[in-house]
C-alpha positions in Angstrom: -33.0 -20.9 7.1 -32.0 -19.2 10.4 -29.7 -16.6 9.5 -27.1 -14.4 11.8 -24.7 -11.4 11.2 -21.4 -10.5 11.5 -20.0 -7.2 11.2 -16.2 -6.6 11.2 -15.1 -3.5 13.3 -11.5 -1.4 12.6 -12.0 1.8 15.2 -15.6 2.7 13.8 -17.1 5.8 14.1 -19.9 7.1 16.0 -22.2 6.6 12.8 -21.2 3.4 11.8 -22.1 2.3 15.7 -25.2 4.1 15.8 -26.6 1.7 12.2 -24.8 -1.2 14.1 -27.1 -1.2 17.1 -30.3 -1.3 14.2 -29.8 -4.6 13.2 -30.4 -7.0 16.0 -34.3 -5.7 15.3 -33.4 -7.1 11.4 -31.4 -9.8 12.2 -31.7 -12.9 15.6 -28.2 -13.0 16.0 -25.6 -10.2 15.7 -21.9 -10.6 16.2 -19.5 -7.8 15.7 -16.3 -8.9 15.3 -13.7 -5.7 16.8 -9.9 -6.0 15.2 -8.9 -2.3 16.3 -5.6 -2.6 18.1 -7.2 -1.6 21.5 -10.4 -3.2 23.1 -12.9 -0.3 23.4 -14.9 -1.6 26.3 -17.2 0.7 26.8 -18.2 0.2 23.5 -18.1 -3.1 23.8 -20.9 -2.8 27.0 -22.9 -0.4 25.1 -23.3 -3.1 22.0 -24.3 -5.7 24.2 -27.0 -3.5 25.8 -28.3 -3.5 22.4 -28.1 -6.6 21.7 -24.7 -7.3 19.4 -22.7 -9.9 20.6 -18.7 -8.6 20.5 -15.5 -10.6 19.5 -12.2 -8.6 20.3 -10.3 -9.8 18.0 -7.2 -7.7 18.4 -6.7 -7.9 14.5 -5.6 -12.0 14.6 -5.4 -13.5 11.3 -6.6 -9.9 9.8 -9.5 -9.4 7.8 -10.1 -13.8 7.3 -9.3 -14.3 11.2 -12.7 -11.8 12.2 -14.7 -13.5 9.5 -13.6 -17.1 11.1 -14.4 -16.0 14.7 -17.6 -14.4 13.6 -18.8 -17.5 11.4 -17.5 -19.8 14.4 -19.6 -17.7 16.6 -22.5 -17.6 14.7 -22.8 -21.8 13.8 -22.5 -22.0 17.7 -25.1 -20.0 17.8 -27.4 -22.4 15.7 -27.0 -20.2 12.1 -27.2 -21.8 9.0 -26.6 -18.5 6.8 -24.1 -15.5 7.7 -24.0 -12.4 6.5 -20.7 -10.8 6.3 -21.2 -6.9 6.5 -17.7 -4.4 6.8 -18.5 -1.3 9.1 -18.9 0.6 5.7 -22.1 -0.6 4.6 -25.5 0.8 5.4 -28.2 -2.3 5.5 -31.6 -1.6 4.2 -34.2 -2.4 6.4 -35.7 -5.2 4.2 -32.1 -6.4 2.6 -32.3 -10.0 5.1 -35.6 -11.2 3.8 -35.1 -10.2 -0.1 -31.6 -12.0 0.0 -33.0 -15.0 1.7 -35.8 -15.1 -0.4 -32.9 -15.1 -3.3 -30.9 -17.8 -1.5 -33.7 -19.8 -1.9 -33.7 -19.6 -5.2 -30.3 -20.4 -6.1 -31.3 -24.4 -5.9 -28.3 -25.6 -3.8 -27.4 -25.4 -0.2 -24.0 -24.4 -0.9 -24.1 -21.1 -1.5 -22.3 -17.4 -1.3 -24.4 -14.8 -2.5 -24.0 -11.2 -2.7 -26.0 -8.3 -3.3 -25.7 -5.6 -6.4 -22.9 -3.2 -4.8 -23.5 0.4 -5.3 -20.2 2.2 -4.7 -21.1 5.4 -3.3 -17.5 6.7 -3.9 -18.0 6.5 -8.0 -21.9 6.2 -7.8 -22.2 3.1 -9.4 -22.8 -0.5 -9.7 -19.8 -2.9 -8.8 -19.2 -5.0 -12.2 -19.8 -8.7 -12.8 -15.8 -10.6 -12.2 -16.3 -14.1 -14.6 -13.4 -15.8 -14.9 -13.8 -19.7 -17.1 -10.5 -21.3 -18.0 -9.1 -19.6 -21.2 -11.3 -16.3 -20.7 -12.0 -13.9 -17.9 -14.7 -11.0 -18.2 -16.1 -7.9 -16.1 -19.9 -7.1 -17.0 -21.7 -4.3 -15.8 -24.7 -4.6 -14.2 -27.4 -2.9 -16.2 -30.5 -1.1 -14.2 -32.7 -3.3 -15.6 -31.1 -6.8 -14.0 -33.0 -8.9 -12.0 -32.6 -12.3 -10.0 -29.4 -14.4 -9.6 -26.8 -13.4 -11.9 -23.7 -15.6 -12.0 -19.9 -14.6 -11.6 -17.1 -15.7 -10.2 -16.0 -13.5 -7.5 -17.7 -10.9 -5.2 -17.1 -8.8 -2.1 -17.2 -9.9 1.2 -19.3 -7.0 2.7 -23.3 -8.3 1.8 -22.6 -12.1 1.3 -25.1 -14.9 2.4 -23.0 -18.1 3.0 -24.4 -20.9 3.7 -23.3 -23.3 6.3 -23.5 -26.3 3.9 -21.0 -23.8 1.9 -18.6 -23.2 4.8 -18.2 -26.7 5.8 -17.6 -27.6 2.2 -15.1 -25.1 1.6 -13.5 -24.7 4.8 -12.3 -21.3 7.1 -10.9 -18.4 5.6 -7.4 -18.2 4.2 -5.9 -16.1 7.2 -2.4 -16.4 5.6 -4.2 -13.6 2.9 -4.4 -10.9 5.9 -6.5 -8.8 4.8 -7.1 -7.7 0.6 -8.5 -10.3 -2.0 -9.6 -12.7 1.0 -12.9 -12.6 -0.5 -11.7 -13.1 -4.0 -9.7 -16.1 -2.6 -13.1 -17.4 -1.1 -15.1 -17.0 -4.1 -12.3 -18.7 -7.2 -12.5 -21.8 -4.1 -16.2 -21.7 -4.3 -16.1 -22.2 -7.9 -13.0 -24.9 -8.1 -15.2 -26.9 -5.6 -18.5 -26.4 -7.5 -20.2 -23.8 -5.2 -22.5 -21.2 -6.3 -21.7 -17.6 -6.4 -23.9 -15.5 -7.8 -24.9 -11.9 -7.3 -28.7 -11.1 -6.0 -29.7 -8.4 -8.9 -32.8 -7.7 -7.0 -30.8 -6.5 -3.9 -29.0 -3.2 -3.8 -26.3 -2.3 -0.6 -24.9 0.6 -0.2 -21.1 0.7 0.0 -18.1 2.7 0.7 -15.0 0.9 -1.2 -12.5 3.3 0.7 -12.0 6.8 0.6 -11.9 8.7 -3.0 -9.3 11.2 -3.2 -10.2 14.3 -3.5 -7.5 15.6 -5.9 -8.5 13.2 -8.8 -8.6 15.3 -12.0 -8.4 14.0 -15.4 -7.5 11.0 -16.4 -9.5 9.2 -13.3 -9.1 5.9 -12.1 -11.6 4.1 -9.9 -9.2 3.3 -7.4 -9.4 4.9 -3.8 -6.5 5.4 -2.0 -5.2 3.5 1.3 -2.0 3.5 3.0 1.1 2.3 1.7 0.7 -1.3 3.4 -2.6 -1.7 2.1 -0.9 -1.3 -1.5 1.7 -4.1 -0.6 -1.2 -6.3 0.4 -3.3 -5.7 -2.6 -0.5 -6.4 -5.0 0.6 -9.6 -3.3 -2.1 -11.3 -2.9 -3.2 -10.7 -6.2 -0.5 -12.7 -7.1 -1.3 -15.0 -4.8 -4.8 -15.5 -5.7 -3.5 -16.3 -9.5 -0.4 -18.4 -8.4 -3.0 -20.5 -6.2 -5.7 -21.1 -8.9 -3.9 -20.3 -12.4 -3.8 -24.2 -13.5 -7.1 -24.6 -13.2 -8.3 -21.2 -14.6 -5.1 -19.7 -16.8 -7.4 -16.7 -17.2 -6.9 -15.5 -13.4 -3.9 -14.3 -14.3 -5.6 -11.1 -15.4 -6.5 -10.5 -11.9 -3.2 -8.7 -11.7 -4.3 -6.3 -13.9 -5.4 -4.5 -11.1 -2.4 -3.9 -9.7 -1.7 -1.8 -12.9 -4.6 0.1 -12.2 -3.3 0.9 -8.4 0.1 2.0 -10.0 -1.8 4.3 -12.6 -3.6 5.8 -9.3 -0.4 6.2 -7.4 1.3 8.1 -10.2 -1.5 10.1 -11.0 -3.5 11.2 -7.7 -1.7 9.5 -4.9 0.1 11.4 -1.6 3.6 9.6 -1.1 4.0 8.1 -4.2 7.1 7.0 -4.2 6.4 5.5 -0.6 3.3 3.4 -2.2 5.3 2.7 -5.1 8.3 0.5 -3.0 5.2 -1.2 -1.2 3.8 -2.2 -4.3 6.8 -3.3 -6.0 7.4 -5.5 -2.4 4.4 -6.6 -2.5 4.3 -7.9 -6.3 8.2 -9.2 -5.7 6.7 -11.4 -2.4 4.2 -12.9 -4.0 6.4 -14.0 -6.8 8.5 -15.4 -4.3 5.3 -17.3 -2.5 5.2 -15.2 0.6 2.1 -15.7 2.6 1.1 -14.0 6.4 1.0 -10.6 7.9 4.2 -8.3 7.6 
């Protein structure tokens, strides 16, 4: 398998470019993928120098438009596996050949596999999502897991897709924007008979936003984001479920975390009732079948 990377940029910080410019000695081919609103290019000349290809994106088709460009990008460079890394996300020096090793394993060359997700805001494992047709499921990942573990939906930032994978499944729903794209991807994957499953063996490092620091009692393991970023995550919840609820009724549950954003909004949130109108938009627009940036 020749494998490249992709790494999606929103105005990064000096940190995040500094463990950016590590992985071309990790990985052959190295695309980030820049959606900040203004093309940085000095940056930009300073990443080649080190060998990372750049895409200025200008934010087109969000979140699923960088990961289109970058996958595009990387199949023209000859890949047949991509791995999808957010800013975020620290890479361990030998993550590439341990998930490779795991892709290998999965005994189909459709494929999306992620890695165990350890959320450094909560300091713990991402669950297991399962979702079958009458029954849907979140499993937490004990410490003693190992190998491929199934599910039905995982983050973007880690993934191994396969190009056998993409070509079955298609480009990215840029309609989405940005919030659940991945979810979107994966409940696809599994209505076309794809594998997803979750490398136990493989640990990576995560930021899922930023915690606030006012939570007190009860928390909620939601972090905050701006108002729009609420809006999104409700609607396309509802979008992912409208899209895939004959198949699988139990994905209806999936808006159960838009409860959970509401409980964090009342409890811990700056501008609440600000975040509150953008999720009641948001849920009120995807009833109504909205798609596409706002």
């Amino acid at each position: 398998m020749t494998h490249g990377t992709l790494v999606t940029l929103y105005k990064p910080s000096a940190a995040q470019i500094e463990h950016l410019l590590t992985l071309p000695a990790k990985s052959p081919v190295v695309v980030a993928v820049d959606n900040s609103p203004v093309a940085d290019r000095a940056l930009y000349a300073r990443l080649a120098a080190g060998g990372v290809d750049v895409i200025a994106n200008h934010n087109r088709g969000g979140i699923a438009g960088a990961f289109n460009a970058g996958v595009e990008f990387l199949i023209g460079r000859g890949c047949d596996v991509f791995f999808i890394f957010d800013q975020d996300s620290h890479v361990p020096d030998d993550y590439f050949d341990r998930m490779l090793a795991g892709c290998a394993r999965v005994g189909d060359s459709r494929f999306l596999v992620g890695p165990r997700i350890f959320n450094r805001n909560f300091q713990r494992d991402l669950p297991l999502f399962t979702v079958r047709r009458w029954s849907a499921q979140i499993t937490p990942i004990h410490g003693g897991a190992h190998g491929l573990l199934s599910c039905s939906v995982i983050i973007s930032s880690g993934t191994a897709i396969s190009l056998d994978a993409y070509r079955a499944l298609g480009r990215f729903r840029e309609d989405f924007f940005i919030d659940h794209v991945d979810a979107e991807y994966c409940m696809r994957a599994q209505a076309h008979g794809v594998p997803v499953r979750v490398n136990a063996d493989v640990s990576l490092p995560h930021e899922l936003g930023s915690p606030s620091a006012q939570q007190h009692w009860p928390r909620v393991e939601i972090f905050d984001q701006s108002a729009l970023r609420h809006y999104y995550a409700a609607r396309n919840c509802i979008l992912v479920a409208r899209d895939y609820w004959r198949r699988y009724p139990a994905m209806l549950l999936i808006n159960l975390i838009t409860l959970k954003h509401v409980a964090f909004v009342l409890l811990h949130a700056r501008n609440k009732r600000l975040k509150l109108k953008a999720i009641y938009c948001g849920v009120t627009d995807g009833l109504r079948g909205r798609y596409g940036r706002v």
